[in-house]
DRENLUMZA-545346 format. One record per residue (C-alpha): x, y, z. Coordinates in steps of 0.5 Angstrom, whole numbers. Layout:
<nodes>
> px:py:pz
> X:Y:Z
...
</nodes>
This chain:
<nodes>
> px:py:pz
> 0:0:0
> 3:7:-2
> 0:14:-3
> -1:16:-10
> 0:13:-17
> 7:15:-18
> 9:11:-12
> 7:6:-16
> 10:8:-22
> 16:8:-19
> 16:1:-16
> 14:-2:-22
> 19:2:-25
> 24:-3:-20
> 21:-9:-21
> 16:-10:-17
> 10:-14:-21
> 6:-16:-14
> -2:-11:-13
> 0:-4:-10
> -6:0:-7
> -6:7:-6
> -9:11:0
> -10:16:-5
> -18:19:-6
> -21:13:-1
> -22:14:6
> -18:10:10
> -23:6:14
> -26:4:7
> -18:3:4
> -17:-1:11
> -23:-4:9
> -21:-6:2
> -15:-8:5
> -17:-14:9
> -22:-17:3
> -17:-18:0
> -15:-23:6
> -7:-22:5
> -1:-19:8
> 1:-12:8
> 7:-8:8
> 6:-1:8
> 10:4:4
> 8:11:5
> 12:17:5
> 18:18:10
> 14:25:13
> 9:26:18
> 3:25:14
> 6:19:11
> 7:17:19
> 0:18:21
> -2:15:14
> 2:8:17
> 0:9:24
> -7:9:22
> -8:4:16
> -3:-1:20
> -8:0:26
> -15:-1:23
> -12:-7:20
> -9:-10:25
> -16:-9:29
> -19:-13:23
> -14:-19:24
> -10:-18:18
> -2:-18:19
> 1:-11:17
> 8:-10:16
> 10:-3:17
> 18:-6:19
> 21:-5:11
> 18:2:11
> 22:3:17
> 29:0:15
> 28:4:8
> 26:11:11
> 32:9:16
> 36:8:9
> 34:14:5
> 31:20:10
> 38:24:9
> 37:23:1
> 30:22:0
> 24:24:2
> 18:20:-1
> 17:13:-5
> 16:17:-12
> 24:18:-12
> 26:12:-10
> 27:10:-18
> 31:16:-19
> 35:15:-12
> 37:7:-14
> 39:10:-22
> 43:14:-19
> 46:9:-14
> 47:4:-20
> 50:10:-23
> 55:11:-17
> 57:4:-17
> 59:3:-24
> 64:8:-24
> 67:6:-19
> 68:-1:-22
> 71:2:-28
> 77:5:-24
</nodes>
């Protein structure tokens, strides 16, 4: 679960082929909702600022209410990665391309 559509554009653009719902335009009880119908895991991957932190705390407590398991540890693990170079989902294709970019010359040296 993510935000908004160019979050998922740029886990898509990282290979990421699994079901991704946004949180945009829905209201979060009917998002927790829609969630749990789908009866799977969730791992929740919204913005690393304060209204992505109230997004997640919210949606991954309805959720659990519900009885679906929530994972909100890689969120954490990735904002604990990125925080200083990124602030959203949305930038971290450019943010790996330009890893990628790093690391490649410095293989050629």
């Amino acid at each position: 679960m993510v935000e908004g559509k160019r979050d998922v554009a740029s886990l898509r653009k990282l290979g990421i082929m699994g079901p991704i719902e946004t949180s945009t335009h829905i209201p979060v009880l009917e998002l927790s909702v829609k969630l749990v119908e789908k009866g799977k895991e969730i791992i929740i991957l919204t913005d690393w600022d304060r209204r992505g932190d109230l997004l997640s705390s919210k949606i991954s407590s309805d959720l659990q209410y519900l009885g679906l398991k929530v994972d909100t540890d890689f969120r954490m693990t990735l904002s604990s990665l990125v925080k200083k170079e990124i602030k959203d989902v949305e930038s971290l294709y450019s943010y790996m391309k330009k890893m990628r970019s790093c690391v490649n010359k410095d293989e050629t040296y």
